[in-house]
C-alpha positions as CSV (number, residue, x, y, z in Angstrom):
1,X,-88.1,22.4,-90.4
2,X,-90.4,21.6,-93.5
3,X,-94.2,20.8,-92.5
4,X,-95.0,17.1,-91.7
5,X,-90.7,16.3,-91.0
6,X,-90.7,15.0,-87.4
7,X,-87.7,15.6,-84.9
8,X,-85.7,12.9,-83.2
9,X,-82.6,10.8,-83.7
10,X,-82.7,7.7,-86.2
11,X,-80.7,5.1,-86.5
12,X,-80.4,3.4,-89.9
13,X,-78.8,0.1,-90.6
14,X,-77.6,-2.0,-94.0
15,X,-77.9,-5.7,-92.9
16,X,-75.5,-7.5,-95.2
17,X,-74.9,-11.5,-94.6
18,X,-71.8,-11.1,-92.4
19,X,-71.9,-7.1,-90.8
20,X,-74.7,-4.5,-90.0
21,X,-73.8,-1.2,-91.6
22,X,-75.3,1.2,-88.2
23,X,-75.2,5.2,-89.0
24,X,-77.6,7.8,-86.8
25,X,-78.5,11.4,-87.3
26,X,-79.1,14.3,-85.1
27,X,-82.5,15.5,-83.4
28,X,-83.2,17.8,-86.6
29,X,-82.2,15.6,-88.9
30,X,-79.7,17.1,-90.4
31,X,-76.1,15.4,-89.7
32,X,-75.8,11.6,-90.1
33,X,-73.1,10.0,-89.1
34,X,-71.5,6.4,-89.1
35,X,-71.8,4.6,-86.1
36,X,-70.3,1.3,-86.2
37,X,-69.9,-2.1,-87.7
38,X,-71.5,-4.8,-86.1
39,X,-70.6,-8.5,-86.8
40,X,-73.7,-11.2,-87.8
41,X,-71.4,-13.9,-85.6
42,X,-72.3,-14.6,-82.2
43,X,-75.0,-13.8,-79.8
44,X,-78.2,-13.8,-81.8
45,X,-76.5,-12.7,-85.3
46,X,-75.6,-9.0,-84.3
47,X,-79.3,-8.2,-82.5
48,X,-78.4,-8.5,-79.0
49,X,-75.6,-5.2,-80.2
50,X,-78.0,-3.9,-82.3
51,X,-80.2,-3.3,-79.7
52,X,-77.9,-1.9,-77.3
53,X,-77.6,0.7,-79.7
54,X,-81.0,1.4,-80.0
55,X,-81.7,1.5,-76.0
56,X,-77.9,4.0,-76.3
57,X,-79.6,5.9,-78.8
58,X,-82.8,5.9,-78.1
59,X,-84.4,7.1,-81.9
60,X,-87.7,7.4,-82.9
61,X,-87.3,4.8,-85.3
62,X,-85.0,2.2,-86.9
63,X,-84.1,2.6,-90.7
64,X,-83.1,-0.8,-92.5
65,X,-81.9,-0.5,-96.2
66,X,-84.7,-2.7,-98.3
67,X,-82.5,-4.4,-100.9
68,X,-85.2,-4.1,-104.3
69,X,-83.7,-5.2,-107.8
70,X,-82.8,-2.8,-110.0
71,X,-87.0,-3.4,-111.3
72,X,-88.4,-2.4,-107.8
73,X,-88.7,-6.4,-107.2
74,X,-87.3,-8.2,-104.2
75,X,-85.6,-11.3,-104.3
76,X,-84.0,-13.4,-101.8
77,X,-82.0,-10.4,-100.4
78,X,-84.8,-8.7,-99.6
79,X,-86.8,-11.7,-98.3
80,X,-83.8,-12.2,-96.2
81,X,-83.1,-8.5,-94.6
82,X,-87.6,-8.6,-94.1
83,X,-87.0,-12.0,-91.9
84,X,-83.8,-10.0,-90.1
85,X,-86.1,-7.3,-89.6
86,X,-89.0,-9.1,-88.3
87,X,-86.9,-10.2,-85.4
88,X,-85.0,-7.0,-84.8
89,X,-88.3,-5.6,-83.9
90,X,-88.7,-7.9,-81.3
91,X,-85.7,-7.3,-79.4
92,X,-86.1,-3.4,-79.7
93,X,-90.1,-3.1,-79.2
94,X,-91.8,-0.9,-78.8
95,X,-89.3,1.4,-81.1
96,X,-90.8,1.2,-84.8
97,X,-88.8,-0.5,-88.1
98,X,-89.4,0.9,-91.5
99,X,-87.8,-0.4,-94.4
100,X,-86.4,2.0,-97.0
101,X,-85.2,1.8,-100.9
102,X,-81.1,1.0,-100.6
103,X,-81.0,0.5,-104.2
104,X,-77.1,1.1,-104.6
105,X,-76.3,2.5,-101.8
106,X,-72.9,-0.1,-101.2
107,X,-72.0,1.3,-104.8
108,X,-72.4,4.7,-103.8
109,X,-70.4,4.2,-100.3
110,X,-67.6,2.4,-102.4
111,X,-67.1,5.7,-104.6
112,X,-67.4,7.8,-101.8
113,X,-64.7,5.9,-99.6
114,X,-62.6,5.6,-103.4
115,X,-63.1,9.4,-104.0
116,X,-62.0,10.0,-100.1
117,X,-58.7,8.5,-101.1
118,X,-59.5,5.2,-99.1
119,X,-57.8,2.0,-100.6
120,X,-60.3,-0.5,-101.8
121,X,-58.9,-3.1,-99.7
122,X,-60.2,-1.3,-96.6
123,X,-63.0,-0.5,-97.8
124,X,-64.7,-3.4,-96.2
125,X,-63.8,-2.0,-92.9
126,X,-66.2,0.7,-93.0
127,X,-67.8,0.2,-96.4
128,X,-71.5,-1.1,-94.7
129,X,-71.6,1.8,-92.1
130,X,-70.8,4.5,-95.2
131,X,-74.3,2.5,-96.5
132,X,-76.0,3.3,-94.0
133,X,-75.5,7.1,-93.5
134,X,-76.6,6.7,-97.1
135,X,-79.8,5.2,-96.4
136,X,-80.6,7.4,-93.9
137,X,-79.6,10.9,-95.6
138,X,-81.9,9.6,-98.3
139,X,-84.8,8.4,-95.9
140,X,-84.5,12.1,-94.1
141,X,-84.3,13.6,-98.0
142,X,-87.6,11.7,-98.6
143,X,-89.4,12.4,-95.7
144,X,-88.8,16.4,-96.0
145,X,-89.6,16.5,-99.8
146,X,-93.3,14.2,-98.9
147,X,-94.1,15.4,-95.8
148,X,-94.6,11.7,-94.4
149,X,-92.4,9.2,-93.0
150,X,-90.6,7.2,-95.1
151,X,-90.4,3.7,-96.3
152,X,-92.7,1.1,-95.0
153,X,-92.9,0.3,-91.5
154,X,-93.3,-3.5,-90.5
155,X,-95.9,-4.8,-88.6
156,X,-95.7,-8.3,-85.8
157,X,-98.5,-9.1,-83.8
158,X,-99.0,-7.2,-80.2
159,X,-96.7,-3.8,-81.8
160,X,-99.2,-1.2,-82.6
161,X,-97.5,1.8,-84.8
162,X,-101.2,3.1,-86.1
163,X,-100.4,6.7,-86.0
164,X,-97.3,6.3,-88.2
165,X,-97.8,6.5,-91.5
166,X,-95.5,6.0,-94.4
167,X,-95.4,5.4,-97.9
């Protein structure tokens, strides 16, 4: 393992406005997988499954795909997936959130699924969970080539994540 990668299992997630992209990877880090695709109907918009997961899985932290502008800004999107965040962390406390880059990763899950021969009318099917094994293999690429965690991890009152640092 390179100097300053931790080990443990994380999930990552790319919170769209109707499913939740969930992938995981192994302790090392080094296979991530897709998960499943959880709905934003019902109980609590998808955080009441989302959890579940997390207790199932039990990772060192939670992943969710920041969606910046092709600038680096964020726009309503972003504001949106922050405000999703904010309350995921409240139903999976005391496990930490950090928010990570997802600048085209739906793009880059559409040509993978195309250039795995999958029709591009089911590619909604499993198009958000391919997005998230993309966030996370570029989180996990990030944190072995800095040395640090990545992203930024999110902060509420009474959750104290002090000796995590990130970028």
């Amino acid at each position: 393992m390179p100097e300053g990668f931790r080990t443990g299992v994380r999930l990552a997630i790319d919170v769209g406005a109707v499913r939740i992209g969930v992938a995981r990877c192994d302790l090392h880090g080094i296979l991530s997988t897709p998960v499943r695709t959880v709905s934003r109907k019902g109980e609590r918009h998808g955080l009441r499954e989302l959890g579940e997961l997390v207790a199932e899985h039990d990772p060192i932290e939670v992943l969710v795909g920041l969606p910046r502008s092709l600038d680096g800004t964020e726009g309503p999107a972003a504001r949106a997936v922050r405000a999703y965040s904010g309350e995921l962390l409240h139903t999976i406390r005391p496990v930490p959130i950090r928010l990570v880059d997802e600048r085209l990763t739906t793009v880059t899950a559409h040509q993978v699924l195309h250039a795995a021969g999958r029709s591009s009318r089911r590619h909604r099917e499993v198009v958000d969970q391919v997005a998230a094994v993309t966030i996370l293999e570029a989180a996990l690429d990030a944190e072995r080539q800095q040395g640090r965690p990545p992203g930024e991890l999110i902060e509420v009152a009474g959750v104290d994540h002090s000796n995590q640092e990130g970028t």
